[in-house]
N, C-alpha and C positions, 0 to 999 in steps of 0.2 A: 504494500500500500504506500501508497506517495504523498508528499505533504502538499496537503492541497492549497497554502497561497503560493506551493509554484506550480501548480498545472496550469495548463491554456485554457481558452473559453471552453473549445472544443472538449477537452479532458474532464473538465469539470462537468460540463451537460451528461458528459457519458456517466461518469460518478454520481451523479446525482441521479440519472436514468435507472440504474441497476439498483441503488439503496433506497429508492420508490418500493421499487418490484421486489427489496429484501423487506422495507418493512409493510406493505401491505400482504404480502407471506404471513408474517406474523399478527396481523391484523387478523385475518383467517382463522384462526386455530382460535379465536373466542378466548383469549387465556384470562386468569385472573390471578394478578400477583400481586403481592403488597411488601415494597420495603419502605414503610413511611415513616415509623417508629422503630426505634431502637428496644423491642421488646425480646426478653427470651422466648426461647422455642419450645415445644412441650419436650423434646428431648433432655435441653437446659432444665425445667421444672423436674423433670423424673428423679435428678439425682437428690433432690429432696424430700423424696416423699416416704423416705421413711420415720421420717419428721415425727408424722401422727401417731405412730407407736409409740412415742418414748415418752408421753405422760398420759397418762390414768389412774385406775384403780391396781392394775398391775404394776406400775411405777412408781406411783406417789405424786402427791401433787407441790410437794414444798423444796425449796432449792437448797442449797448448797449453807444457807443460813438460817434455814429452820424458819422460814418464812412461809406460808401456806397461799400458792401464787391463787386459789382463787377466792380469794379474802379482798377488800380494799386496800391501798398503804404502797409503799414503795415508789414516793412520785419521783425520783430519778433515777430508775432501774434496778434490779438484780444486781445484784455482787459481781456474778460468771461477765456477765453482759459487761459491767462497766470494765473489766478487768480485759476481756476481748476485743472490747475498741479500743482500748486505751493502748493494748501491743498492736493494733491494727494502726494505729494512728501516732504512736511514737509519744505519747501521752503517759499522766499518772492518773489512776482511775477517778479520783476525785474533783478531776477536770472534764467527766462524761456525763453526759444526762442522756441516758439510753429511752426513748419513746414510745409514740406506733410505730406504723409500716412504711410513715413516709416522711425522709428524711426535705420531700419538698415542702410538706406542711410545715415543718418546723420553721421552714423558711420565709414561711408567710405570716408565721404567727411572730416572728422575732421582729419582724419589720414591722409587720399591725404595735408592737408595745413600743418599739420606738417610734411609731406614729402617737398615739395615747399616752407614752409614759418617758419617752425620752430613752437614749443611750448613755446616761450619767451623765443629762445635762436637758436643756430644756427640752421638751416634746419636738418631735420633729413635726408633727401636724398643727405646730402653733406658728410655723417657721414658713415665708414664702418661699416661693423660685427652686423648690427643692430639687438635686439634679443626682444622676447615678451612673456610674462610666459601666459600660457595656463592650466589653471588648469581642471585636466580630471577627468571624462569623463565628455565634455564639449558641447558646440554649436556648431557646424560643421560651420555654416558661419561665426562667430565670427576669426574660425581661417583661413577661407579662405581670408580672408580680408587682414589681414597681413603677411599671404603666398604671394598674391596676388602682397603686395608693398615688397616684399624680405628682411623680417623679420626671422630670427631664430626660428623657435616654438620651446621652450623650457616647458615639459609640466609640471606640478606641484602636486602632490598628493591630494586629498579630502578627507577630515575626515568627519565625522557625522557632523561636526562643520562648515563646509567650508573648505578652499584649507590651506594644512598645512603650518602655518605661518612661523612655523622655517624653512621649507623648500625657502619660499618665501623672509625671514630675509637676510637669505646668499646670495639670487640670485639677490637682489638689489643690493647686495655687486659691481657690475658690471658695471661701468658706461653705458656700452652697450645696457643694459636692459634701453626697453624705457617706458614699461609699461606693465598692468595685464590685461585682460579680467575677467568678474565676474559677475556673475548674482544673485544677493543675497537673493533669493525670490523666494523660489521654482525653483532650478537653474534645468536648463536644462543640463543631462536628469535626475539627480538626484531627483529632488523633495524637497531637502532639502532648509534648511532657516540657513544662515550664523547668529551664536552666535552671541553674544555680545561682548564674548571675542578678534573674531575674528574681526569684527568691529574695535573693539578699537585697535588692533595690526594692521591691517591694514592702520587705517588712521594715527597710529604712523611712519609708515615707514618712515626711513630715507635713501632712492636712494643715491649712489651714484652720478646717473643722474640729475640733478635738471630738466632737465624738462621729467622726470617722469611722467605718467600718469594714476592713475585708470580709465579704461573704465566700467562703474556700470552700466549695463544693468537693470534696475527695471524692466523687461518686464511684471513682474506676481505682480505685488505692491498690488493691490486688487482683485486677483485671489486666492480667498477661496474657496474651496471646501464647510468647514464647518462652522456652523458658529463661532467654536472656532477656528478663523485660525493662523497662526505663526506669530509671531511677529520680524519685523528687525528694527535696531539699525540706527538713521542718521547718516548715511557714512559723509554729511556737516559739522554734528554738533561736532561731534567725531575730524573731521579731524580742524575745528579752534579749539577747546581745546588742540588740538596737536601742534598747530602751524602751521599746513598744509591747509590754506584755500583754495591752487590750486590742490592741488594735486586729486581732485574728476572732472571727467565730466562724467553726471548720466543723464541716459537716460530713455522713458518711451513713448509707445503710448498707443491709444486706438486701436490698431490690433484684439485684440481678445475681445474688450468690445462693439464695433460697427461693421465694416466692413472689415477684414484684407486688404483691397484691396484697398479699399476706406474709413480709418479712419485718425487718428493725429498725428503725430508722435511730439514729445517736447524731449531737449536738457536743460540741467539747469546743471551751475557751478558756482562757485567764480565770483565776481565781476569784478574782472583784467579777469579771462576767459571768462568772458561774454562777454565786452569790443573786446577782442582779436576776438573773433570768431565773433561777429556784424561787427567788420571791414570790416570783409572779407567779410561777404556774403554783402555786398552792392555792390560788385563787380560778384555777381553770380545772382541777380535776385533784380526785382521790388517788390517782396513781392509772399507769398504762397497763397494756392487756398480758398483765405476767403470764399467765399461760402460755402465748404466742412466745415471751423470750425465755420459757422457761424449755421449752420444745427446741427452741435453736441454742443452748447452752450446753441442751446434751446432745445435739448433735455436732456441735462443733465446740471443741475443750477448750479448745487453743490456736494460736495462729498457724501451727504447723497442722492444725485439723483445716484448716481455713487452705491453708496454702496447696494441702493433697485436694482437697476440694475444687477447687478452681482449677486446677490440671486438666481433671474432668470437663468442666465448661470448657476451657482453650480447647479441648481433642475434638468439640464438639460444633464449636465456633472457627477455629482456624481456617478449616476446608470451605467454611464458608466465604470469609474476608481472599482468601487464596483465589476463589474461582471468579468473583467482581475485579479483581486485580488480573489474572491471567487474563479475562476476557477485554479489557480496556487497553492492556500491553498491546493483544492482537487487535484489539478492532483501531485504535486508538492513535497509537504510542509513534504513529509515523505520519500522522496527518496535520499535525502543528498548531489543531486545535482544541487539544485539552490536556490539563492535567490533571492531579491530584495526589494527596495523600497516601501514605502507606504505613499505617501504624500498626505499631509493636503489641497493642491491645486496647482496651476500651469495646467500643460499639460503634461505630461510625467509621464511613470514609468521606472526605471534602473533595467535592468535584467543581474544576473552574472549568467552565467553558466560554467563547467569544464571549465579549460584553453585549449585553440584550438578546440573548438567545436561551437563559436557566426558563422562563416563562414557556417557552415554546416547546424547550423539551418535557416537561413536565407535562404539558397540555398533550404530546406526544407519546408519551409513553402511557400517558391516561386513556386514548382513543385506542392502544393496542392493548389492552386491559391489564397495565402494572401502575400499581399507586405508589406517589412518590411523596416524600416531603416538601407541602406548598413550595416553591421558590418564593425566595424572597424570608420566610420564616426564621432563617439565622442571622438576622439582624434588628434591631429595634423598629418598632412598629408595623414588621412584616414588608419594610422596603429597602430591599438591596438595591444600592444606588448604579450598578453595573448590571444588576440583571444576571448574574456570572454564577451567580454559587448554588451549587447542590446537597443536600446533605442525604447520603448513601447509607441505608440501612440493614443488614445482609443478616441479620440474627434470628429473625423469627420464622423465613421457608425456610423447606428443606434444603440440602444442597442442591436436588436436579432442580425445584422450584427457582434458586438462586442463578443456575447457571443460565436457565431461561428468563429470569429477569433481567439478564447481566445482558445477554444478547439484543434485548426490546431496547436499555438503555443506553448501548453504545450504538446503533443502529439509529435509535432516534438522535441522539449526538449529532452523529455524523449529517441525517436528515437535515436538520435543523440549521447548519452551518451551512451546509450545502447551499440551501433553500435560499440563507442567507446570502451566500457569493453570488450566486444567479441569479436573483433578484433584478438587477438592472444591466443584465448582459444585453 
């Protein structure tokens, strides 16, 4: 295959002539695929299900502290639980508040009290012009969150390295600016792993704000693909050597390691923020669904239960991320109009294609019956300014499902550029 802004008119018509007639082919066959979401597979799901056994009447129902999980009490977790994030997260357990199932809600409710009650300083819903950096292409919910409480998405560049700090340097400059979104670990939809350097300029910031906020999303913390997986810097440890012990609340469940629906979602910060955020919730609940984390304590001891565990997912996810990649190499990798990511684990692949063309291929590959993730949805308020980016989800078909997605969507690639060149031939 040839790069097609060097072929001739002629070249190009023909190329375009034949990737009609490949994807109306697949138009044909009535398919119906979905990589829209980064959801696990029922494969993924199976290797927790023997979950359900391991409390009952046969088992018992009280943990490890003689606590009786289906009692009220225990509003920031199990012992096993705090103890398990806490080596999951490079943490001492007394800095965890283990939850429900969604380490998202945590996140909406941290920002609802800093809306209402302030971050150790005046309420931020008393506060105008409020703004939030969004580093793109990013998490679609992350930034509907703070759309949601009438924040400013201001969005921030992404280097190989992470969100560009000098970018991020100036825009603290802001007293307005109340905080960053950041996923450091295989960030969604990039796939990348925030440096070291970046790390440490990070947790150096000095906000005009003081009460500032890194939102650290770990969502992929032991989400390796291989077993040489990427290594990140502790945002904690970084941020006390800076003098910034508050300025991290760092998030993490098990969504994609047990049950997305039904797993653990945990919150961990500084001691003052810990303090601050227990306060409150003794005023939202008698305590989380110990049951649920009493089921994933004995199923998983320890990080190295955690770590054989996840092998399992990568053996089961790799062949998938492998065959969206082999097939974009082939269909792709010679025609000069795309590229994208290749990461070492997480859930996502990031796909650039021409500027003004992410819209069409989406709309393309939706008429051959494979759903994609809106274009435009990895960046604040659902509009990419380039039209360019994709975000590529390969987790939840099978593999043969995968490898036929893979084909509708470099085919439409290709369609859609094409379409483009010849347009005013």
């Amino acid at each position: 295959m040839s790069n097609y802004y060097k072929m001739s008119k002629e070249e190009l018509a023909a190329e375009f002539s034949a990737v009609r007639a490949e994807y109306e082919h697949l138009r044909s066959m009535h398919l119906s695929l979905d990589m829209s979401r980064g959801k696990p597979g029922f494969d993924n799901m199976d290797l927790s299900e023997k979950m359900f056994d391991l409390v009952g009447n046969d088992t018992g129902f009280k943990n490890i502290s003689g606590i009786d999980c289906r009692n009220y009490g225990g509003l920031d977790g199990l012992a096993e639980l705090k103890n398990l994030f806490a080596n999951i997260l490079e943490l001492e357990p007394d800095q965890i508040i283990v939850g429900g199932n969604s380490s998202l809600n945590m996140m909406f409710d941290t920002i609802a009290q800093a809306m209402t009650h302030g971050m150790g300083g005046e309420p931020w819903g008393r506060q105008d012009g409020l703004k939030f950096l969004c580093p793109v292409p990013g998490y679609d919910r992350h930034f509907a969150i703070t759309e949601y409480f009438g924040f400013e998405l201001i969005p921030v560049p992404t280097t190989e390295e992470g969100p560009d700090m000098d970018v991020v340097e100036e825009l603290v400059k802001d007293e307005k600016v109340k905080g960053i979104w950041c996923v450091p670990k295989y960030s969604n939809p990039e796939g990348i792993t925030y440096s070291d350097n970046v790390v440490r300029r990070m947790a150096a910031l000095k906000p005009a704000a003081g009460d500032f906020r890194i939102f650290w999303d770990n969502a992929y913390v032991v989400h390796d693909l291989y077993d040489e997986g990427d290594k990140l810097l502790n945002i904690y440890t970084e941020c006390v050597k800076a003098g910034n012990p508050d300025l991290p609340i760092i998030f993490t469940s098990t969504s994609k390691i047990t049950f997305p629906g039904a797993g653990v979602a945990a919150e961990a910060a500084s001691p003052n923020n810990v303090a601050l955020l227990k306060g409150r919730m003794k005023y939202q609940t008698i305590g989380p669904d110990k049951l649920n984390q009493l089921r994933h304590a004995r199923l998983l001891h320890n990080l190295d239960d955690v770590k054989a565990h996840m092998k399992k997912h990568a053996e089961i996810l790799r062949p998938k991320f492998e065959a969206v990649l082999n097939e974009m190499d082939k269909q792709l990798a010679d025609t000069g109009v795309a590229h994208w990511t290749k990461p070492k684990g997480g859930y996502f692949i990031s796909l650039y294609v021409p500027e003004g063309c992410a819209k069409r291929v989406e709309q393309l590959c939706a008429n051959a019956g494979m759903i994609l993730t809106p274009a435009g949805a990895t960046y604040p308020y659902g509009k990419d300014p380039k039209n360019s980016n994709l975000r590529i989800a390969p987790s939840y078909p099978s593999v043969e499902e995968i490898k036929t997605a893979s084909v509708v969507l470099c085919t439409a690639v290709r369609y859609a550029v094409l379409e483009k060149l010849t347009a005013n031939m």
